[in-house]
C-alpha positions in Angstrom: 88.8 18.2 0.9 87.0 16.3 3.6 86.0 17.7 6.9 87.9 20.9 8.5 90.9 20.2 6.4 89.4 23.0 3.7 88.1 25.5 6.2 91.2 27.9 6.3 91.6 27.9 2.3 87.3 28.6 2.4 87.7 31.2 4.3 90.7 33.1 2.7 89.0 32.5 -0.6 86.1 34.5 0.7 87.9 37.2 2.7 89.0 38.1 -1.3 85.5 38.4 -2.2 85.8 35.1 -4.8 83.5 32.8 -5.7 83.6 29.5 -4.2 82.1 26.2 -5.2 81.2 24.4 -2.2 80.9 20.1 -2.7 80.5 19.6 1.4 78.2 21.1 3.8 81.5 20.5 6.4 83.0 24.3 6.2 79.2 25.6 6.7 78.3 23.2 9.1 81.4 24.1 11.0 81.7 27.9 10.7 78.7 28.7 9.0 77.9 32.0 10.3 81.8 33.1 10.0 81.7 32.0 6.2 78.4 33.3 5.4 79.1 36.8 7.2 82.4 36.7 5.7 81.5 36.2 2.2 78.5 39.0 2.5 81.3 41.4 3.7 83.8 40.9 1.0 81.2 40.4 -2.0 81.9 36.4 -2.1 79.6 33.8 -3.6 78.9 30.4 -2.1 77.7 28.2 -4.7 77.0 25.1 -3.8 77.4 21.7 -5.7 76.9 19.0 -3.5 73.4 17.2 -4.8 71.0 18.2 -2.1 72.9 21.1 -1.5 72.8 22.9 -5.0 68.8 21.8 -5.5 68.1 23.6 -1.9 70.4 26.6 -3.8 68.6 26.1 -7.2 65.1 25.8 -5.6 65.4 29.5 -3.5 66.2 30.9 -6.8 62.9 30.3 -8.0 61.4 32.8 -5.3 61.6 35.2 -2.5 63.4 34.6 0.2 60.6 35.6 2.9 58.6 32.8 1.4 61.0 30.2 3.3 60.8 30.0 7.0 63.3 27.2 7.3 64.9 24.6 5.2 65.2 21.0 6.6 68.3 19.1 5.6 68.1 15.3 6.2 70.7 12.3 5.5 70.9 10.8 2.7 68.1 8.3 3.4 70.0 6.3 5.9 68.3 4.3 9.0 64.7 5.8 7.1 64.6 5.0 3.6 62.2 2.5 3.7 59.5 3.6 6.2 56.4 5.3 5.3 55.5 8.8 6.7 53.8 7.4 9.9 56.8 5.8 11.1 58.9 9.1 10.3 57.0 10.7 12.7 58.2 8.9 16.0 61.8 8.8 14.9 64.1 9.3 17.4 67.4 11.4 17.9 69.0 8.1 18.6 67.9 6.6 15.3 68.4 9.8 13.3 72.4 9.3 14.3 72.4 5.4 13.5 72.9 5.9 9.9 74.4 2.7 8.1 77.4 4.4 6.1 78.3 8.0 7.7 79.3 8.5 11.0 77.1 11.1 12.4 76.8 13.6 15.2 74.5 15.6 16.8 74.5 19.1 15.8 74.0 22.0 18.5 72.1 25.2 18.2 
């Protein structure tokens, strides 16, 4: 399911402590502290298997957790496939939102 449409059935599938193959970062991105805590509390396992997804998952397997301060997620490619790392380094918001296939939005903290 695309989007929110699978939110409810993510949620209900970790309130009874299953485990749950995740293929979109939607359901985290839009309630990922409710899912996360919710899972925790009812012994549920997020597995993700969306590409960059599961190697971020695979990779923190391979040490301690406290070795991570933070984990940067970027599109795929997009507006910035083709520009060398000096370029990357003045990219803008604006441009970071341009991208030529997905319809994206800015994220709040």
């Amino acid at each position: 399911m695309v989007g929110s449409a699978g939110l409810q059935a993510v949620l209900a599938a970790a309130k009874k402590g299953k485990r749950l193959a995740i293929a979109n970062k939607e359901p985290l991105v839009i309630a990922g502290k409710l899912l996360t805590r919710t899972a925790r509390e009812n012994n549920a396992l997020l597995i993700p298997v969306d590409s960059e997804h599961s190697a971020i998952f695979q990779a923190m397997q391979a040490g301690r957790r406290e070795e991570v301060a933070r984990i940067i997620l970027t599109s795929s490619g997009g507006p910035f496939r083709k520009m060398g790392a000096e370029e990357l380094e003045n990219v803008t918001v604006k441009q970071a939102l341009a991208h030529p296939v997905w319809d994206m939005v800015r994220r709040l903290r």
